[in-house]
C-alpha positions as CSV (number, residue, x, y, z in Angstrom):
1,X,-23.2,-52.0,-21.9
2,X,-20.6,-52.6,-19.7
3,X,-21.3,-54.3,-16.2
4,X,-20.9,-51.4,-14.4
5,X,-23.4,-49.4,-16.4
6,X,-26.2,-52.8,-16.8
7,X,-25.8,-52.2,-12.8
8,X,-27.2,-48.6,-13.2
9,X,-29.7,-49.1,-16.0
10,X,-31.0,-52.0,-13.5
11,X,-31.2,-50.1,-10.3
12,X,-33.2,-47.1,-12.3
13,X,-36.1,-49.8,-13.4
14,X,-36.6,-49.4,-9.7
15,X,-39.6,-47.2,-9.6
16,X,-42.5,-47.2,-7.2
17,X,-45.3,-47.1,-8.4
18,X,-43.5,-49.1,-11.6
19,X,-42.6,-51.8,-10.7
20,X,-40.0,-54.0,-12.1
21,X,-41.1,-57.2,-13.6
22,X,-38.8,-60.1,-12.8
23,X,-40.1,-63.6,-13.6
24,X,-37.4,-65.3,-12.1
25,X,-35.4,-67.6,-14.1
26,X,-33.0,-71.1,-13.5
27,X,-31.2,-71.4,-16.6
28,X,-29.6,-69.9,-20.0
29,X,-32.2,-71.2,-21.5
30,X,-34.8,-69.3,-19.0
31,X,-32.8,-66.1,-19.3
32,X,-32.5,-66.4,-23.4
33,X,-36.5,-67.0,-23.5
34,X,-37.9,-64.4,-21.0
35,X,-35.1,-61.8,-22.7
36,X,-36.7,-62.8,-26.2
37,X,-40.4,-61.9,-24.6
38,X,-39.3,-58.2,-23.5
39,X,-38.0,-58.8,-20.1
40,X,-35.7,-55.7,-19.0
41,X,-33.4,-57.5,-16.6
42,X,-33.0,-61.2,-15.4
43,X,-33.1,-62.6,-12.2
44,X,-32.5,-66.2,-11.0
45,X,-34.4,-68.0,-8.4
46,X,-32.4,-70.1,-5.6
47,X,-34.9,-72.3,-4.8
48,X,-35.3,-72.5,-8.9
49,X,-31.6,-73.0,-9.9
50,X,-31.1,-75.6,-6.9
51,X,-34.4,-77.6,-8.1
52,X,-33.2,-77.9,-11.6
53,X,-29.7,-79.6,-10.6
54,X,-31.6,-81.8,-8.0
55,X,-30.9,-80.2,-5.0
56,X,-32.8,-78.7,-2.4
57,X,-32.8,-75.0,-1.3
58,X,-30.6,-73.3,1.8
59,X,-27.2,-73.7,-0.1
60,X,-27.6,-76.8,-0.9
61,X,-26.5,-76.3,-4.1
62,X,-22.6,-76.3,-4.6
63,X,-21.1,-72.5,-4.8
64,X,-18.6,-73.9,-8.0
65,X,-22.1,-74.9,-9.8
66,X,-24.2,-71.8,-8.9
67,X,-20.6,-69.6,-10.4
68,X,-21.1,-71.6,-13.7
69,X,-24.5,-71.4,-14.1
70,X,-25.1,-67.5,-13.4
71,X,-21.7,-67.0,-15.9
72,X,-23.8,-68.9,-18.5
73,X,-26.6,-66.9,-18.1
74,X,-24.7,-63.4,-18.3
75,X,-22.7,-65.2,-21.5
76,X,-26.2,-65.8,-23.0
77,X,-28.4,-62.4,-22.6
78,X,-27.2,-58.7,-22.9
79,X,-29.2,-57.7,-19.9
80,X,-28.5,-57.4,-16.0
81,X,-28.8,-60.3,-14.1
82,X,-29.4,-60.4,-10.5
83,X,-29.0,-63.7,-8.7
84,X,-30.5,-64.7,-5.4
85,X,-27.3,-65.1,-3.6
86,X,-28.8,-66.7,-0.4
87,X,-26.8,-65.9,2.6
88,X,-24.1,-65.7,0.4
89,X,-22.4,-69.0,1.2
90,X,-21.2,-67.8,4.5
91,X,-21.8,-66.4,7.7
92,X,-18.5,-64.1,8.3
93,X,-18.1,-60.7,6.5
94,X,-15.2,-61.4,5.1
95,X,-16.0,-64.3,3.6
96,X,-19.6,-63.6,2.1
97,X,-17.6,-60.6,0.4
98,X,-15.1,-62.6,-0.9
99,X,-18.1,-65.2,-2.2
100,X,-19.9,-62.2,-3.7
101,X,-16.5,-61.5,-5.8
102,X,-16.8,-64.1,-7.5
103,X,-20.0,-63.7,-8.6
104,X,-19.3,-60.4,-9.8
105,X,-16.6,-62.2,-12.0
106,X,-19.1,-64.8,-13.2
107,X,-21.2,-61.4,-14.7
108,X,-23.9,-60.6,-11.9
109,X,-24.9,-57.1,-11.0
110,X,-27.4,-57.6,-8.4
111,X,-28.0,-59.7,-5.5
112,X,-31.0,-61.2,-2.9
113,X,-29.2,-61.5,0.3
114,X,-31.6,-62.7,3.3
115,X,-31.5,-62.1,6.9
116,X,-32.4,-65.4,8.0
117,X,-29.6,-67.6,9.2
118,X,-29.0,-70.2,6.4
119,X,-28.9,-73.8,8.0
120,X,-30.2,-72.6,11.2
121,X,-32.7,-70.5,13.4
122,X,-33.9,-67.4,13.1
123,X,-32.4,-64.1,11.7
124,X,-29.0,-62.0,11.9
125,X,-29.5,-59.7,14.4
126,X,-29.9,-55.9,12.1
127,X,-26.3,-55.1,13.5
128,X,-24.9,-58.5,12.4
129,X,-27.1,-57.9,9.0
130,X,-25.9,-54.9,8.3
131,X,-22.2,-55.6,8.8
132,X,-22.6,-58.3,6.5
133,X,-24.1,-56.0,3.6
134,X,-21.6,-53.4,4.1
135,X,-18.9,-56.1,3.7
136,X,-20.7,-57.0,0.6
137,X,-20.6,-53.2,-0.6
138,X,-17.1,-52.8,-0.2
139,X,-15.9,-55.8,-2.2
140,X,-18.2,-54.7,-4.7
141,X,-17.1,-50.9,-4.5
142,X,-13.7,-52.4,-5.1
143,X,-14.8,-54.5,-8.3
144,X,-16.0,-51.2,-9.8
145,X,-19.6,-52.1,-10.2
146,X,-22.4,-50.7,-8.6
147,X,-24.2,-53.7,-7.5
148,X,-28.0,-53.9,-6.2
149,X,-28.0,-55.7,-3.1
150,X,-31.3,-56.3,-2.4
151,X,-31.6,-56.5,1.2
152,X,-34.1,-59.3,1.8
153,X,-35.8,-59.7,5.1
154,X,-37.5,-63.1,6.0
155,X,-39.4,-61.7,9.0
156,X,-42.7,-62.5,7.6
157,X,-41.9,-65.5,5.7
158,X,-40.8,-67.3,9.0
159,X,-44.5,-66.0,10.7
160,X,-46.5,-68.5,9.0
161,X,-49.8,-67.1,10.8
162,X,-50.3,-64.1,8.8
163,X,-52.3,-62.6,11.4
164,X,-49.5,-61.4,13.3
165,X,-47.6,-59.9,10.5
166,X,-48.6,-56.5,11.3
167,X,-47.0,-56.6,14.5
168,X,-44.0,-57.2,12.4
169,X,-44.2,-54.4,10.9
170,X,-42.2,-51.7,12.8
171,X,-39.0,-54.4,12.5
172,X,-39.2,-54.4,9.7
173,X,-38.9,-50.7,8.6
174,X,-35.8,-50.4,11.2
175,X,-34.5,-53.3,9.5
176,X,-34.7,-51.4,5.9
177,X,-33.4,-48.2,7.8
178,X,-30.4,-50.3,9.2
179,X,-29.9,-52.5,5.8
180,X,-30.0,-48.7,4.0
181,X,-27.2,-47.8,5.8
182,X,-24.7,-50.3,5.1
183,X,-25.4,-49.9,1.8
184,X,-28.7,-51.9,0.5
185,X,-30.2,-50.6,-2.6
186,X,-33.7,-52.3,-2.5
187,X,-35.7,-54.2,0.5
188,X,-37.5,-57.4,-0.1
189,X,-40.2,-59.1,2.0
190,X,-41.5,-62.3,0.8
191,X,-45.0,-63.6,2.2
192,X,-46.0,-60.0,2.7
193,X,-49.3,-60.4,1.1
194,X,-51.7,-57.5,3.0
195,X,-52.1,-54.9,0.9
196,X,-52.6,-52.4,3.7
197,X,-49.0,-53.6,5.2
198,X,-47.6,-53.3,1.8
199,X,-48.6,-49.8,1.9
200,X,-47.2,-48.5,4.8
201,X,-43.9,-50.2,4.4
202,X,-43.6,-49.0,0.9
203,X,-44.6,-45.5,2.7
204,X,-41.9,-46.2,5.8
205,X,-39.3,-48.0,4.4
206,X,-35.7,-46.5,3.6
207,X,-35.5,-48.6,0.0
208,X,-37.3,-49.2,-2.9
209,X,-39.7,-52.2,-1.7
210,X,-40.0,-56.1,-3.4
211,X,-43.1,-57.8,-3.1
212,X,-43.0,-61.5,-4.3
213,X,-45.7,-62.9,-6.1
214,X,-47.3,-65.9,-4.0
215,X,-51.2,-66.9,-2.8
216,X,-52.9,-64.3,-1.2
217,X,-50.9,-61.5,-2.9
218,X,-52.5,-59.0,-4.8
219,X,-52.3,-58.2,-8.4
220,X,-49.4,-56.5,-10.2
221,X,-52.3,-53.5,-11.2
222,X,-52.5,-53.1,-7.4
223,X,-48.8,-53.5,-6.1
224,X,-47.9,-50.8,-8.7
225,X,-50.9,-48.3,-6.9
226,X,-49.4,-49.3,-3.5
227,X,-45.7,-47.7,-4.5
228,X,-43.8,-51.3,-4.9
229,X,-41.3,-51.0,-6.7
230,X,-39.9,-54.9,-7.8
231,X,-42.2,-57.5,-8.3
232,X,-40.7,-61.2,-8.5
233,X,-42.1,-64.5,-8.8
234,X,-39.7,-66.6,-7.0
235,X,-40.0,-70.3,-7.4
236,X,-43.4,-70.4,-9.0
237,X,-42.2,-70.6,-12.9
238,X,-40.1,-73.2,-12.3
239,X,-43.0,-75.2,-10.6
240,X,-45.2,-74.0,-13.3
241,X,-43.1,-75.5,-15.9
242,X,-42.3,-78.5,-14.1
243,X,-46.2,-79.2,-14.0
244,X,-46.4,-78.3,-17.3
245,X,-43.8,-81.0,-18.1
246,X,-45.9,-83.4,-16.8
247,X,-49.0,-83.2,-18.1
248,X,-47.4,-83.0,-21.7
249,X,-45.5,-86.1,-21.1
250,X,-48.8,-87.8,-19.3
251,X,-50.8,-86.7,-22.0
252,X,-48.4,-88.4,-24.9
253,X,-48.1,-91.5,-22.7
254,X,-51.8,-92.1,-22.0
255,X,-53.2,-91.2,-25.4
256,X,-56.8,-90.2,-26.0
């Protein structure tokens, strides 16, 4: 396929009620093993990629690296893969969009672009958000490839007492409505856990809904009956595997 049509085939695994599986990845390695098991698209992790360079999350991680590594992975598997793109390495339109070409270039055809302002407080205003993504659509219009931004709001992530998220709520479907507009193709909420809000934003919101798969979330059986849509895993593989790691190397070390 060319990228242009691994952008379609990716953005029609979106199906509530189906979700799309993504057990997010960090490497060509990563993508080449979860591709072998009968994964249908890759996706990287930021917090993942920047971890397995040695360098923390938030951008940390040098755009020139994060360009090579995602061209890797797109040299190594014939599937789509969608990178978590951050805030896109910069705060302007213009300059995200440019940013964003270049991944295109390096073989991406989807992206996780957050609302929350990298290196500082808070969110984009949904005006500043959603000028921001329709920068992103354009430079991606004018690449020829039909990419996924998935519109990612960090509303409830940054409400740490889950308590209040349903009062969260009603931002964040006028959030999906705005991100919709300026050209989103999905909406993704990370530490959304109640099933009962997962529900009615999946029942409100203007996009097909990502749920992230974390403590307190429910099972992939139940997101499915709920009408998500993507399910992702975020950084827990790679902290799986890096346990993993571990205990094999303190278990040769130590003996019996």
């Amino acid at each position: 396929m060319t990228q242009a049509e691994k952008a379609e085939a990716f953005a029609e695994l979106h199906q509530p009620g189906h979700p799309l599986v993504l057990y997010n990845i960090w490497d060509a390695g990563g993508a080449k093993t979860v591709a072998a098991a009968g994964a249908r698209a890759v996706a990287t992790g930021s917090w993942s990629v920047a971890a397995a360079q040695g360098y923390g999350d938030g951008q940390a991680i040098p755009l020139d690296l994060v360009l090579t590594i995602v061209s890797r992975i797109a040299a190594t598997v014939d599937l789509p893969v969608t990178v978590d793109f951050e805030g896109a390495y910069a705060e302007a339109p213009a300059e995200a969009a440019a940013n964003l070409s270049r991944l295109i270039g390096a073989g991406a055809i989807g992206i996780n672009f957050e609302d929350q302002v990298v290196g500082g407080e808070g969110l984009h205003a949904p005006e500043v958000q959603a000028e921001r993504i329709a920068a992103l659509r354009a430079a991606a219009d004018a690449a020829g490839v039909p990419l996924f931004i998935n519109a990612r709001t960090d509303l409830f992530l940054k409400e740490k007492d889950r308590s209040r998220h349903p009062a969260l709520l009603e931002e964040a479907a006028a959030r999906s409505a705005a991100y919709a507009g300026a050209g989103a193709s999905g909406f993704f909420t990370p530490a959304l856990v109640d099933p009962v809000l997962i529900k009615t934003l999946c029942d409100r919101a203007a996009l097909p809904v990502n749920i992230m798969m974390m403590d307190g979330a429910p099972s992939l059986a139940d997101l499915a009956s709920l009408g998500v849509a993507r399910v992702s895993y975020g950084p827990g593989p790679y902290v799986e595997a890096m346990a993993a790691l571990a205990a094999r190397f303190q278990a040769v070390t130590t003996g019996p």
